[in-house]
C-alpha positions in Angstrom: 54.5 55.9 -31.6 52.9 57.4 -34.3 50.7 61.0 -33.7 47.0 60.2 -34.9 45.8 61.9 -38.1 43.4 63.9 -36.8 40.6 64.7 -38.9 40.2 68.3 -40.5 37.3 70.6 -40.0 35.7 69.0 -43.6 36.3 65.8 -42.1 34.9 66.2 -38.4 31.9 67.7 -40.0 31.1 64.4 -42.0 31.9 61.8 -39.3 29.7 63.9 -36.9 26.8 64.6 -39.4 26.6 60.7 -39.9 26.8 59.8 -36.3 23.9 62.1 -35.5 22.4 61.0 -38.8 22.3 57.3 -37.7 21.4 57.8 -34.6 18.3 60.1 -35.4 17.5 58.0 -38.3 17.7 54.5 -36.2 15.4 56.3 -33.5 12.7 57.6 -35.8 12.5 54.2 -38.1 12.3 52.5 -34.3 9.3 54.6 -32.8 7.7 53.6 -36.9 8.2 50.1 -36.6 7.2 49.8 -32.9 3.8 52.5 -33.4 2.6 50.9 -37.1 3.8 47.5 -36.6 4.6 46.5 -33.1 7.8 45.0 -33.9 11.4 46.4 -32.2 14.0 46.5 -35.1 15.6 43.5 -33.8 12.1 41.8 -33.9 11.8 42.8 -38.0 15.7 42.3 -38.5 14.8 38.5 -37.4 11.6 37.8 -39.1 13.3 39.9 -42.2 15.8 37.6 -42.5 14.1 34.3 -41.9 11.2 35.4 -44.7 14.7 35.8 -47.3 15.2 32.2 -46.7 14.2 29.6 -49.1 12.7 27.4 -46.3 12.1 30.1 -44.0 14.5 28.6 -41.4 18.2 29.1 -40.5 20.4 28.1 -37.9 20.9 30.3 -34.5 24.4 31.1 -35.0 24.1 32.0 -38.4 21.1 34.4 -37.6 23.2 35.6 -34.8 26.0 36.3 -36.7 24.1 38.2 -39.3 22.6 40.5 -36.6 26.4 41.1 -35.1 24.7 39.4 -31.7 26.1 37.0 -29.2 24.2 33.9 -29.7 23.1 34.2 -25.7 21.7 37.4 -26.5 19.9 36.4 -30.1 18.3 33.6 -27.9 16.7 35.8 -25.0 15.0 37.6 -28.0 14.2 34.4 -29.5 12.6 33.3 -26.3 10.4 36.6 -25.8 9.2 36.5 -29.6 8.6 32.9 -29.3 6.4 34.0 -26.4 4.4 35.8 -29.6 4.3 33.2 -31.7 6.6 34.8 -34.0 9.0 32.2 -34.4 9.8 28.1 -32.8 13.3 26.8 -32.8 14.1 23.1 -33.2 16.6 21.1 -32.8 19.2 21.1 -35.9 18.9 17.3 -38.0 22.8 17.7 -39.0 23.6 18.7 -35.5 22.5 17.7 -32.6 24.0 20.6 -30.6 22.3 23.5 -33.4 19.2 25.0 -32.8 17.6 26.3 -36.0 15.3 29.3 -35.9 12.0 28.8 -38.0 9.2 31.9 -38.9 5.7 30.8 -38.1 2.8 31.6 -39.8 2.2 34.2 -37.2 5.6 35.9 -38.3 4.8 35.5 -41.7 1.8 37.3 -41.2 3.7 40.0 -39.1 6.5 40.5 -41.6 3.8 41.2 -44.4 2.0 43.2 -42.3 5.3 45.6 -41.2 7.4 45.6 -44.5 5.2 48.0 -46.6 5.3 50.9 -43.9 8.6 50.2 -42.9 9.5 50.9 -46.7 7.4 53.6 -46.3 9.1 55.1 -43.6 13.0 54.2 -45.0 11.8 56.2 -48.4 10.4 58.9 -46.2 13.1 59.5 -43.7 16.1 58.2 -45.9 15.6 57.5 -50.2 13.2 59.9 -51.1 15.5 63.0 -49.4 18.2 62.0 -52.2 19.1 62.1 -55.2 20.0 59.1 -57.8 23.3 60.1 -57.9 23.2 60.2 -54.0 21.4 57.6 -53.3 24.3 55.6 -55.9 27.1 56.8 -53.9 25.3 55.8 -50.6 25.5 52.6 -52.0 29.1 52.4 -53.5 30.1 53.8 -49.6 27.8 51.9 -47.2 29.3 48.6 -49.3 33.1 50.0 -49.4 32.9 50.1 -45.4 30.8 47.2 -44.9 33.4 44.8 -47.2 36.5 46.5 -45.5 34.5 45.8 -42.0 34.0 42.2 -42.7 37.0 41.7 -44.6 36.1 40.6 -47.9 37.8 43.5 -49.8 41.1 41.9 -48.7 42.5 44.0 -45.6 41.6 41.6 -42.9 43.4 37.9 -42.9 
């Protein structure tokens, strides 16, 4: 078998820097959302997506499968910010056994309400920190792991 490459000190200092990065910057744009808007992330990351759509609708396991959730655990939230008003599902007209997921006005009005200080607080926390030629190379990296992740630069069958 071969030995692992471990990582050198330059190396371990990056990987560790994001990991404590992530997690300090997930936790502070969390406690924003929840205090200014009184939406969890996954609650924005849902209503989010559904406001990008044409019709403002899309199907459970597509929504599920952008979040990286099982579809059983996408539809426990569903329930609880149906419960709110946020969002209905209904049944899918090409498939019987499809649920679509549908923002209601009450979303629409929640999404609105969060976006500009949730903007706010990414520019704070995160955009505004760097510079345009970091912020660039943010981009160029967050993309190059993201493709390789999902397979669409070519390393996964």
């Amino acid at each position: 078998m071969d030995q692992p490459r471990w990582l050198d000190e330059r190396e371990q200092r990056a990987w560790r820097g994001y990991r404590r990065m992530r997690r300090l910057l997930d936790l502070e744009l969390a406690r924003d959302l929840a205090r200014d808007a009184g939406l969890s992330e996954p609650d924005y990351d849902v209503l989010s997506d559904l406001s990008e759509t044409p019709d403002q609708r899309l199907r459970l396991s597509e929504l599920a499968d952008r979040m990286l959730w099982s579809r059983s655990r996408l539809s426990h939230h569903l329930t609880r910010m149906q419960q709110r008003g946020l969002v209905t599902r209904e049944e899918c007209a090409t498939d019987g056994r499809g649920a679509v997921v549908a923002l209601t006005a009450e979303g629409r009005r929640a999404i609105e309400a969060a976006a500009p200080g949730h903007v706010a607080a990414v520019r704070r926390h995160l955009i505004d920190l760097l510079t345009p030629d970091e912020v660039a190379a943010l981009d160029a990296l967050s993309h190059r792991v993201v493709d390789h992740l999902t397979g669409r630069d070519g390393a996964r069958g």
